[in-house]
N, C-alpha and C positions, 0 to 999 in steps of 0.2 A: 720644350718651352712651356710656359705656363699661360691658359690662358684666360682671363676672367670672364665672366659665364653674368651676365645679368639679365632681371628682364623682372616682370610681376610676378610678385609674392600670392596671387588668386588667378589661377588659368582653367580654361578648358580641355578638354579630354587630347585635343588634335594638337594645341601647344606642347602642352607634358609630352605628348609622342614627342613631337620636334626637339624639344630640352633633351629626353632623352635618349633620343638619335643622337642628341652632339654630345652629350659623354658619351657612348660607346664610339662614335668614329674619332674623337680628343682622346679617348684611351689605348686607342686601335695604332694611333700615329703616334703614341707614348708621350701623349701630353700631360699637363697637369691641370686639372680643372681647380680654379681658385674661385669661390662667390660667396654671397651672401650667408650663407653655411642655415638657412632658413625654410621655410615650404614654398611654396609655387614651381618657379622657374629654378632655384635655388636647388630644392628638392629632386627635382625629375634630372636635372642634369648631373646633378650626383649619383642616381639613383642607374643613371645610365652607363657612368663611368665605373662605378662600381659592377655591374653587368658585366662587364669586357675587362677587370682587373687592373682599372686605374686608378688614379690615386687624386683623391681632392680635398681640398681647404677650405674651410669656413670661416671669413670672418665676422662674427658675430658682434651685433650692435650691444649686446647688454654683456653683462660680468660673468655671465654661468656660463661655461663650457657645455653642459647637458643640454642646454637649449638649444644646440645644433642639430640640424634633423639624423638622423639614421644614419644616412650614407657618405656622414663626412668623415675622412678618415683621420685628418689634425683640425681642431677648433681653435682658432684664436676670440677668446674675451677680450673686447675692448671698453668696455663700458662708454663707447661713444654715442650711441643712439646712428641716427643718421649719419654724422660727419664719421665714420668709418666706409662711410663710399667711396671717399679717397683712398683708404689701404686697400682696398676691393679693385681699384684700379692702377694704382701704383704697384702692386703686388703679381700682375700679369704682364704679360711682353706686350698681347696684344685683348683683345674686346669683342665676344660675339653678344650683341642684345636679342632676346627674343622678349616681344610685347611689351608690357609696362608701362609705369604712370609717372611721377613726379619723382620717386627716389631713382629710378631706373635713367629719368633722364638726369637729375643729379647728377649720376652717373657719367655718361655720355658726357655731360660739360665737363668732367674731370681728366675723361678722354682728352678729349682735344686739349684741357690742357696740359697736360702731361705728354702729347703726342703720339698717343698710341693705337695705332689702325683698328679699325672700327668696323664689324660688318653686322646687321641688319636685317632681324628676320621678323616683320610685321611691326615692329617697332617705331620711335620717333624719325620723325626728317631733317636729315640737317647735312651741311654743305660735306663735311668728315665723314660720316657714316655712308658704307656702302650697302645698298640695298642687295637681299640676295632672296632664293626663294626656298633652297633646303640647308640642313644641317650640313655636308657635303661641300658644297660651297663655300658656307662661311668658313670651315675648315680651311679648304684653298683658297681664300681667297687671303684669311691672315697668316696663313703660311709664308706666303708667294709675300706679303706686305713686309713680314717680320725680315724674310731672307734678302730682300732688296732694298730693306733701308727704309721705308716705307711706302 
């Protein structure tokens, strides 16, 4: 399955681990890591997925494909700015957030409406998103979300 990976574009040293804990355990269980295709959270979860051999998508707010970081392995250009947050979410089964600000919960409200299970790591609150504490979890828990309908 694919699954969209968002969260903030400027993290700490312990986030980045955790981003990239969930690409290597999303590439372990032969996922596809689809995001932001940018630095922060963007970055480290590619950066993890590419680690373990997996395979990830960037979709990119501006029109240059080079502008995606290092470890995405297809760019999509959209020259949308922001409102490519929707293909960010549209474009996965399911939703892991770690951290993030205003575009991240963009996000999340696109979640829900699209209806696509949500999990939760340091991230925003809200009644859809499951809160969880590792990378490990959020794996299982949109796993178990996607195979049972949600």
């Amino acid at each position: 399955m694919r699954v969209s990976v968002i969260g903030g574009s400027t993290i700490d040293e312990a986030e980045a681990e955790t981003a990239a804990a969930l690409g290597r355990h999303l590439a372990r269980r032969g996922h596809t890591v689809v995001c932001g295709g940018l630095g922060g959270v963007m970055e480290a979860v590619c950066r993890g997925a590419a680690e373990a051999d997996g395979h990830t998508i960037g979709i990119l707010p501006g029109d240059r494909r080079n502008d995606a970081n290092a470890f995405v392995d297809e760019a999509i250009a959209t020259g949308l700015g922001h409102a490519r947050n929707a293909l960010v979410v549209m474009n996965g089964d399911a939703v892991v957030a770690i951290d993030g600000g205003g575009g991240t919960l963009s996000e999340l409200g696109y979640a829900a409406v699209y209806d696509r299970p949500v999990a939760g790591i340091g991230t925003h609150d809200a009644a859809h998103i499951e809160p969880v504490e590792t990378a490990e979890a959020a794996v299982e828990y949109v796993e178990d979300a996607v195979e049972n309908g949600g």
